[in-house]
C-alpha positions, 0 to 999 in steps of 0.5 A: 248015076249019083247018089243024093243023101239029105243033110242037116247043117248047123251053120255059124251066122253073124252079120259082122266081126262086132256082132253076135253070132249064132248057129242055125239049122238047115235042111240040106236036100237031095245033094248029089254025093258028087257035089262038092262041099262048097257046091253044097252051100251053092245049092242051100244059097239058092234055097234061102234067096228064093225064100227071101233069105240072106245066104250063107257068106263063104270064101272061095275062088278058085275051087281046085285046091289051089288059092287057100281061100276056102276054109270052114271048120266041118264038125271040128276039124278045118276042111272036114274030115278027108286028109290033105283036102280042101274043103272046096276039094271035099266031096259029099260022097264022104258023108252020110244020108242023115247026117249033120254037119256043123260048119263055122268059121275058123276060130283065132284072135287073129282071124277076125269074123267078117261074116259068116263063115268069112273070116279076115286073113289078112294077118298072113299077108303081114307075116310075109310083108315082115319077111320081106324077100331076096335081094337080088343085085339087077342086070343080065341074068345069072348064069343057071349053073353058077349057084348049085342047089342040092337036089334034097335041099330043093326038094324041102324047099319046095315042099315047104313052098306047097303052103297056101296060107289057108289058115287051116293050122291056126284053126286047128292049133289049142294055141291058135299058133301060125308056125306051121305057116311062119316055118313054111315060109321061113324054110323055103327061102331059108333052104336055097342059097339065094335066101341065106343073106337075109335068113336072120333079119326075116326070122326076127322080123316074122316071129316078132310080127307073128307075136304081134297079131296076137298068134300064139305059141306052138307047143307040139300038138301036131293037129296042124299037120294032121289038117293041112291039105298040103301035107305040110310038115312040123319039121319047118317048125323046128327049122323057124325054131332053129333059125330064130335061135341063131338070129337071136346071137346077131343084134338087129344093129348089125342085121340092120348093117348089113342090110344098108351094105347090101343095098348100096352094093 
């Protein structure tokens, strides 16, 4: 049989991005310690619209760890306090009877408030819009063999590729820097063979838009490895850095060239 526990939460209102926010108080009661954190919220949503009241805006969709939807801020750290955890993933049988919670949005200039704890992300999408992808000449399939991978590269790219763009580094970085998210979509290309063509016109064109959403500078924290529920390691920073330094020696016109020569092919 499960335990419940009483809670106390301080959860971050605003109606809209435009608008003043504030944090209000709400009494959290008989929450089985199997819940998820997100089937928490469901519960304190049923009581505030029995009583009228309009409930807590969330992300969510999948509720498996899987999509990088969800995402709130629990006492200061994004998906609370269990490692390589979603917050959807998060159980209430790690927090204590009595205990208060402080819930918010993940805070960027970037990361615009829609309501709530419901923030725009969208800026993620336009990194990997700025990216692009792998060209690839159309016809018969290539043959599986032709193009070997060795087996420590595949390893990292895919490790790499585990990101789910949760925007969890970005709440968790002083600079509100998104180079773990940029470096782990540069790496996973950028490792296997098929995205070396155009490793240097997608370093350019990331970190530029990067800049231009108003993300700042990594300076080597670390906080966005330590709350990323992929486990996403800092070395795909140090490679975006790597690549961005080498695509800094080619000029866009020869990048752009090359590009043209490609696509006539």
């Amino acid at each position: 049989m499960s335990k419940t526990i009483q809670l106390t939460l301080k959860v971050w209102r605003q109606k809209g991005g435009g608008e003043k926010g504030i944090f209000e108080t709400y009494q959290a009661t008989d929450i089985s310690t199997d819940m998820s954190f997100l089937e928490m919220l469901d519960m304190v949503n049923e009581a505030l619209v029995h009583e009228g009241k309009d409930p807590i805006a969330f992300d969510h969709d999948c509720r498996e760890g899987i999509c990088g939807a969800c995402g709130s801020v629990v006492n200061g750290i994004p998906h609370g306090p269990e490692k390589a955890t979603t917050l959807c993933q998060l159980h209430m049988r790690h927090f204590r009877d009595g205990e208060t919670l402080v819930i918010e949005p993940f805070r960027a200039k970037a990361f615009k408030v829609i309501k709530d704890l419901v923030v725009d992300r969208s800026a993620f999408d336009l990194i990997v819009q700025a990216g692009g992808y792998v060209s690839v000449n159309a016809g018969q399939a290539p043959e599986a063999n032709s193009t070997p991978v060795p087996a420590d590269m595949a390893e990292l790219s895919m490790d790499a590729a585990a990101c789910i763009g949760c925007g969890a580094c970005v709440a968790a970085c002083p600079n509100a820097s998104a180079m773990l998210f940029t470096g782990a979509k540069i790496s996973h290309l950028v490792l296997l063979p098929q995205g070396k063509p155009e490793a240097a016109k997608r370093a350019l064109a990331m970190i530029q838009k990067m800049d231009e959403l108003g993300f700042g500078n990594c300076s080597n924290h670390k906080e966005c490895e330590a709350v990323c529920p992929k486990e996403i390691s800092i070395s795909n920073i140090a490679r975006f850095n790597r690549e961005f330094l080498k695509a800094s020696f080619v000029s866009p016109e020869k990048i752009g060239e090359e590009t043209k020569a490609r696509e006539e092919e």
